[in-house]
C-alpha positions as CSV (number, residue, x, y, z in Angstrom):
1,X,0.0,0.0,0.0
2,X,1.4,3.3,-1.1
3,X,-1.3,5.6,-0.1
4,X,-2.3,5.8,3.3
5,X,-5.5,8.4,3.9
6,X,-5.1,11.4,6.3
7,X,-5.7,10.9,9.8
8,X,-8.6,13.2,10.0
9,X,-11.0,10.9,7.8
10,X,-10.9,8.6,10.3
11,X,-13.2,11.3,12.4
12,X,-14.7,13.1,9.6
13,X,-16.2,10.5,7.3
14,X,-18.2,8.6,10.7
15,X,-19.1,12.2,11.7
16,X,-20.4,13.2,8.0
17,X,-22.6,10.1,8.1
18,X,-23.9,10.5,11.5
19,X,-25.3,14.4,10.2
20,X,-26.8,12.7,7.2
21,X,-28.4,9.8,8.9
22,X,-30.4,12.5,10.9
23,X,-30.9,15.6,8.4
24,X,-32.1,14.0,5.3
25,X,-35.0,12.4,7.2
26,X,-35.6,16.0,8.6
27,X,-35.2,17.3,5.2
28,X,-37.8,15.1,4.0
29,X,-40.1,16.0,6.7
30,X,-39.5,19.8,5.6
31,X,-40.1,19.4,2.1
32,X,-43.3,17.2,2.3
33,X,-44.8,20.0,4.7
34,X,-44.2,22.1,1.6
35,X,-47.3,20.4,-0.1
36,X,-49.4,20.6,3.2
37,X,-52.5,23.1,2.3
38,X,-52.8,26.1,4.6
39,X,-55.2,25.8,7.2
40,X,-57.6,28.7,5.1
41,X,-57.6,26.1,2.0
42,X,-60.5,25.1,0.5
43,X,-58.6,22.0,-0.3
44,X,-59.8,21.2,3.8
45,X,-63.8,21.8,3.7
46,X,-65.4,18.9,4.9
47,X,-69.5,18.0,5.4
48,X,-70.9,14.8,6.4
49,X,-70.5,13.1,3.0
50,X,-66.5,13.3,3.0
51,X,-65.5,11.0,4.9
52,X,-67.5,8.2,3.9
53,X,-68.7,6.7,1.0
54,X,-72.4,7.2,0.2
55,X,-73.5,4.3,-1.4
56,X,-72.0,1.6,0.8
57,X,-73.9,0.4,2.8
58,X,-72.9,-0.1,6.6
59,X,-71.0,-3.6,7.3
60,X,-71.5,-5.4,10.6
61,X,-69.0,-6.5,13.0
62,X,-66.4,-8.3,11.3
63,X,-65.6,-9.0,7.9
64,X,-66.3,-12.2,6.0
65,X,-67.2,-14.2,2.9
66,X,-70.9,-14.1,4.4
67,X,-71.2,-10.4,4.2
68,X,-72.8,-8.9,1.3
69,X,-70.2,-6.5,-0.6
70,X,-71.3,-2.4,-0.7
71,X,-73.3,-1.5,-3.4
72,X,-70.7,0.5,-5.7
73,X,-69.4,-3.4,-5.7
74,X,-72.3,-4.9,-7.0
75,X,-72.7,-3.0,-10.2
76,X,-73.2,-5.2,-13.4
77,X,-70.1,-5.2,-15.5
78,X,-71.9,-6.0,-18.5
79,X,-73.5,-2.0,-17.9
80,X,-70.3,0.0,-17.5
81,X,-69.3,2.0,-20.2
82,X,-65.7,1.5,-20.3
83,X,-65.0,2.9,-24.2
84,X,-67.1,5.4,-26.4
85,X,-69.5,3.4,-29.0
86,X,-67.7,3.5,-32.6
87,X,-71.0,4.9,-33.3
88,X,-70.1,8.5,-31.2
């Protein structure tokens, strides 16, 4: 071996690491509360239809094979319009 490192990297490269293992989480944090809405937004109005669907219909205790499925579940595949008609 020729080249031998100084002896400072032996402090500074653990030390770098350490600073980066805790700011680029932090960083993260910072720049996803970046997209956050204000509090004033309109993006944040809620009633009592937002937070639940309105055409499911209410499940009872536990979930299993026996349940029926919501209604928005149910729909006929054969009656969805998935492309325009040729015709449009």
């Amino acid at each position: 071996i020729t080249y031998y490192p100084p002896k400072e990297w032996a402090f500074n490269i653990p030390l770098v690491a350490l600073i980066l293992f805790f700011a680029i989480p932090m960083a993260y944090v910072w720049l996803n509360s970046l997209t956050v809405p204000a509090n004033t937004s309109s993006d944040l109005l809620e009633d009592q239809y937002t937070r639940k669907p309105t055409t499911a219909i209410k499940l009872q205790k536990g979930i299993g094979p026996h349940l029926p499925l919501p209604e928005i579940c149910d729909l006929d595949p054969a009656g969805l319009v998935w492309y325009p008609s040729k015709s449009d």
